[in-house]
TORGUPA-777988 format. One record per residue (C-alpha): x negated, y negated, z; residue number from 1; residue in one letter. Coordinates in nm, 2 decimals, always signed. Each point is the difference from the previous one (the first is absolute). Layout:
N
     c1     c2     c3 gufi lolum
      X      Y      Z  NUM     A
...
end
This chain:
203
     c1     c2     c3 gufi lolum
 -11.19  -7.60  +8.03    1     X
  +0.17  -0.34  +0.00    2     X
  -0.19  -0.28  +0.17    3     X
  +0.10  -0.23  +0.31    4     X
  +0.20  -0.24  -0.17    5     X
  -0.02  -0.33  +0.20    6     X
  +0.23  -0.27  -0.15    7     X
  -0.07  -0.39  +0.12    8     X
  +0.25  -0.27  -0.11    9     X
  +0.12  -0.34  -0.02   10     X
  +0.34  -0.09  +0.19   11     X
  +0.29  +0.05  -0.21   12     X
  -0.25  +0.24  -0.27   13     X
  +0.22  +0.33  +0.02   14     X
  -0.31  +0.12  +0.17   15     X
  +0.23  +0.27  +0.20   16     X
  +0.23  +0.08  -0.27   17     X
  -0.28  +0.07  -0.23   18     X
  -0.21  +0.20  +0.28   19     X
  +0.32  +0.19  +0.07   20     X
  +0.11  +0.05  -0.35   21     X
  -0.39  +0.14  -0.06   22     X
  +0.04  +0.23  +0.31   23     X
  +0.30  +0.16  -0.13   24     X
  -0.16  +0.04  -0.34   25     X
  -0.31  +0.16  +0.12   26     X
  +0.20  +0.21  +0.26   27     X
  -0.21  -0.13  +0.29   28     X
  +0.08  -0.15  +0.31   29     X
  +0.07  -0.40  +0.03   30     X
  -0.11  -0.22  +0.33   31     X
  +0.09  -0.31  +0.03   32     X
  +0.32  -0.02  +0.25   33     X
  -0.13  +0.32  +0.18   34     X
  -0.35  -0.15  +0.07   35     X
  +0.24  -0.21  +0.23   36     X
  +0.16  +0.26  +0.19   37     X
  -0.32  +0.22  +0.00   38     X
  -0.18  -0.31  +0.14   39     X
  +0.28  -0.07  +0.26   40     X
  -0.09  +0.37  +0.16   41     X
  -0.35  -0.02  -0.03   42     X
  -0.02  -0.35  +0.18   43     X
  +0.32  +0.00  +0.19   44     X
  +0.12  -0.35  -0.10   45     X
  +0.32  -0.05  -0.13   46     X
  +0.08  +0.07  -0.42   47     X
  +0.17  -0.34  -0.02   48     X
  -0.35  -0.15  +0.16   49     X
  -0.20  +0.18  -0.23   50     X
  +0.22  -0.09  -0.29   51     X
  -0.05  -0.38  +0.07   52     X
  -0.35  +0.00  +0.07   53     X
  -0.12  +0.30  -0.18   54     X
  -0.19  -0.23  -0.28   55     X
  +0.05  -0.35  +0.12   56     X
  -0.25  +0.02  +0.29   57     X
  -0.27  -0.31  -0.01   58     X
  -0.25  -0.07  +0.18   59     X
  +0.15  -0.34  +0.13   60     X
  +0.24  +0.17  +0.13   61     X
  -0.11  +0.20  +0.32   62     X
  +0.26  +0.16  +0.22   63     X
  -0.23  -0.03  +0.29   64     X
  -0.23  -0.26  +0.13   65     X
  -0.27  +0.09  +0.17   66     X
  -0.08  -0.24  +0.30   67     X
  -0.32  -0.15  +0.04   68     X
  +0.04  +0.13  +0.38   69     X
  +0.05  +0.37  -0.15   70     X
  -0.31  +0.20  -0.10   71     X
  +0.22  +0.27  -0.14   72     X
  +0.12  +0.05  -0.42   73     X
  +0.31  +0.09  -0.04   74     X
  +0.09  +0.12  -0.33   75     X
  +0.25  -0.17  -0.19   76     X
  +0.35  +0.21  -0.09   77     X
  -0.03  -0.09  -0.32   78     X
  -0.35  +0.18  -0.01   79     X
  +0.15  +0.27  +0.14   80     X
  +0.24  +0.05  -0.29   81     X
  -0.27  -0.01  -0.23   82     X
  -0.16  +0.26  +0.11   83     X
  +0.32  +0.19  +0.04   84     X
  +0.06  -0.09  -0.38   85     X
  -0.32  +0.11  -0.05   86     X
  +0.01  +0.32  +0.17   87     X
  +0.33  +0.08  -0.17   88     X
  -0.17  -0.09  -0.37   89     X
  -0.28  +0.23  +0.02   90     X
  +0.17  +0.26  +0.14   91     X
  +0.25  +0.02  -0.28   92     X
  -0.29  -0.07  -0.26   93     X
  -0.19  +0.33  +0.15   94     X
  +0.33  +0.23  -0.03   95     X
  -0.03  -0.11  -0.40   96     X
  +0.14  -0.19  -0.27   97     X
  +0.28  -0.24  +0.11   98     X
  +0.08  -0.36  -0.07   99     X
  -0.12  -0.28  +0.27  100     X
  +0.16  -0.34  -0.04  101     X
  -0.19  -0.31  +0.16  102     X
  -0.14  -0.02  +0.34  103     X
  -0.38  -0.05  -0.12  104     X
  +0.05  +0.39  -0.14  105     X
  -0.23  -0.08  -0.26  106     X
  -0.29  -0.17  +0.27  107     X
  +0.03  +0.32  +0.28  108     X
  +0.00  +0.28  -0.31  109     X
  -0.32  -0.13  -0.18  110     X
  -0.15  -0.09  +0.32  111     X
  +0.07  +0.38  +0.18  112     X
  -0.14  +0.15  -0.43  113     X
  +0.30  +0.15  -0.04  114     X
  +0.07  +0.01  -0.39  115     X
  +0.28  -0.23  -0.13  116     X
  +0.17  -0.19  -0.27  117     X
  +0.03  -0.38  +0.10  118     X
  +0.29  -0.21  -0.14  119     X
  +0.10  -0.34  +0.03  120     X
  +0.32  -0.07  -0.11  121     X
  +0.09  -0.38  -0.12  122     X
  +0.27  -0.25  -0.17  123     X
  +0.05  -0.36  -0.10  124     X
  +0.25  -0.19  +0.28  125     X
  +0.28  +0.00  -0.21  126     X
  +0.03  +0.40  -0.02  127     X
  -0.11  +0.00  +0.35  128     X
  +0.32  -0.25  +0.08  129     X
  +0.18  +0.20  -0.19  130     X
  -0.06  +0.35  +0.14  131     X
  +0.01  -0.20  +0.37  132     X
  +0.37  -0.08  -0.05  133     X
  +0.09  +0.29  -0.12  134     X
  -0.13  +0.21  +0.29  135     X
  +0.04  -0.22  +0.30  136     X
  +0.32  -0.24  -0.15  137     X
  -0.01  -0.41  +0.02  138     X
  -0.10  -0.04  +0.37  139     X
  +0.18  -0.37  +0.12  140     X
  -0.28  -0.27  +0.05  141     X
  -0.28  +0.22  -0.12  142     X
  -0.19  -0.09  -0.27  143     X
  -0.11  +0.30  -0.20  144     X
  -0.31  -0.13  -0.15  145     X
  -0.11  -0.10  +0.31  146     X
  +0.08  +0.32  +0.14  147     X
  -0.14  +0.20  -0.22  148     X
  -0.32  -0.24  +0.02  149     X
  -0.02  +0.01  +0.42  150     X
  +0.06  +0.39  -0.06  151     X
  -0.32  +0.00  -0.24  152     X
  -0.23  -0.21  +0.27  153     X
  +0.08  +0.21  +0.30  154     X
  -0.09  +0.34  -0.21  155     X
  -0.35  -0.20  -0.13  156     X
  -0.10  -0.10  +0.36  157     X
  +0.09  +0.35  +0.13  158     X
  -0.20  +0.15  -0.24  159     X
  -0.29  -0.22  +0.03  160     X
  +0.02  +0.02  +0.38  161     X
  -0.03  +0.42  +0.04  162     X
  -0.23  +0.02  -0.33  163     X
  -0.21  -0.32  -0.04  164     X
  +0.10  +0.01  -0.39  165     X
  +0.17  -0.17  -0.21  166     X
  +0.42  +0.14  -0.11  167     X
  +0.05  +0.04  -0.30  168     X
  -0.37  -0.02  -0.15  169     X
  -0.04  +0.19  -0.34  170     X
  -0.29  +0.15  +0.20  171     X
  +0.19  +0.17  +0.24  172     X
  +0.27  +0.19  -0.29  173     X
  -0.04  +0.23  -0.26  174     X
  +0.33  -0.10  -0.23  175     X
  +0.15  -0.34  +0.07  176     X
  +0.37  +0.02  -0.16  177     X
  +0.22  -0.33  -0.07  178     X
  +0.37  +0.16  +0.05  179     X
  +0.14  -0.30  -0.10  180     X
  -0.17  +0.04  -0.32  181     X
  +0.02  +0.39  -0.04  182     X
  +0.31  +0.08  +0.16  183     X
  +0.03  +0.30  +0.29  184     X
  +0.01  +0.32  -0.21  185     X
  -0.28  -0.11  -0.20  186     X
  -0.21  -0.07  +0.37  187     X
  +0.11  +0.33  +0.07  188     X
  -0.05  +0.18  -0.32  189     X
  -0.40  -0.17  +0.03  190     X
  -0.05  +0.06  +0.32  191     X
  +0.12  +0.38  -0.05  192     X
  -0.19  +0.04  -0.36  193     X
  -0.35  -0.14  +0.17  194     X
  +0.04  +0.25  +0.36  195     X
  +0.11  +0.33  -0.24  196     X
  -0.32  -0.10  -0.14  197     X
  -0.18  -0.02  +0.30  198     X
  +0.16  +0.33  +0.06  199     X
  -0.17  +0.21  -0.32  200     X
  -0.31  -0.14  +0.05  201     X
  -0.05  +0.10  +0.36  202     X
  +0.18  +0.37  -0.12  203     X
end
């Protein structure tokens, strides 16, 4: 049996395309847009909400206060999604192989011992502007780099916040793939070679 493949990336990487693309390959299922709407029924909050916030969350930024006069905790929306996130992750990972893009995947698999193949998928800035102006056009006033860059930050603190570890560490990934470098098919055609592997030896 294929493993849980759980697919990390850099901002303008081809992280999705490449998850999606090794999905289709493998003929299992792919979650990265339906974690959204999965998460939107499981928590109740909006998809657009959950789109926004769904791995920018930091821990400097609270959507509640709690007063000094106020002995109670309320729990924090965006905590809420994670665990929605995190609901709708392991319960797709239990059902069998599939594809999981982002949203600390890789942290809440190994942490729950389910069995999975960790990628982190990487590129230099100028394939990373390149692929960014391709997908989403030449946005007035917005300066790509920095976009990309801000984009980058607010996935690090998120991840940092709901697993105390570092994004991105070698540590945390089995196969670290530089698309810029290697090109999509050949992430794929990796990827696919190193999980069919996985497959015969667990057979």
């Amino acid at each position: 049996m294929y493993p849980v493949i759980s697919i990390s990336r850099e901002f303008g990487s081809g992280g999705h395309s490449i998850g999606e693309k090794v999905a289709k390959e493998l003929d299992i299922p792919f979650l990265d847009g339906e974690i959204v709407t999965k998460t939107a029924e499981e928590s109740g909050y909006a998809k657009e909400l959950i789109e926004e916030q769904g791995e920018t969350a930091s821990a400097a930024n609270k959507w509640f206060d709690i007063s000094a006069a106020s002995a109670m905790y309320f729990q924090s929306p965006q905590d809420e999604i994670f665990l929605a996130q995190r609901k709708v992750i392991l319960d797709a990972a239990k059902k069998g192989p599939c594809v999981i893009v982002g949203r600390c995947s890789d942290y809440i698999l190994r942490n729950a011992e389910i069995p999975c193949l960790n990628i982190l998928i990487h590129a230099d800035m100028p394939h990373r502007i390149t692929r960014v102006l391709e997908r989403y056009g030449d946005i007035t006033n917005v300066d790509v780099r920095k976009r990309i860059q801000k984009k980058d930050k607010q996935r690090r603190t998120y991840y940092r916040y709901y697993t105390d570890q570092q994004w991105g560490a070698y540590q945390n990934y089995d196969l670290a793939l530089d698309s810029g470098m290697l090109g999509e098919d050949t992430c794929v055609h990796l990827i696919c070679e190193l999980a069919s592997k996985i497959d015969k030896e667990n057979s």
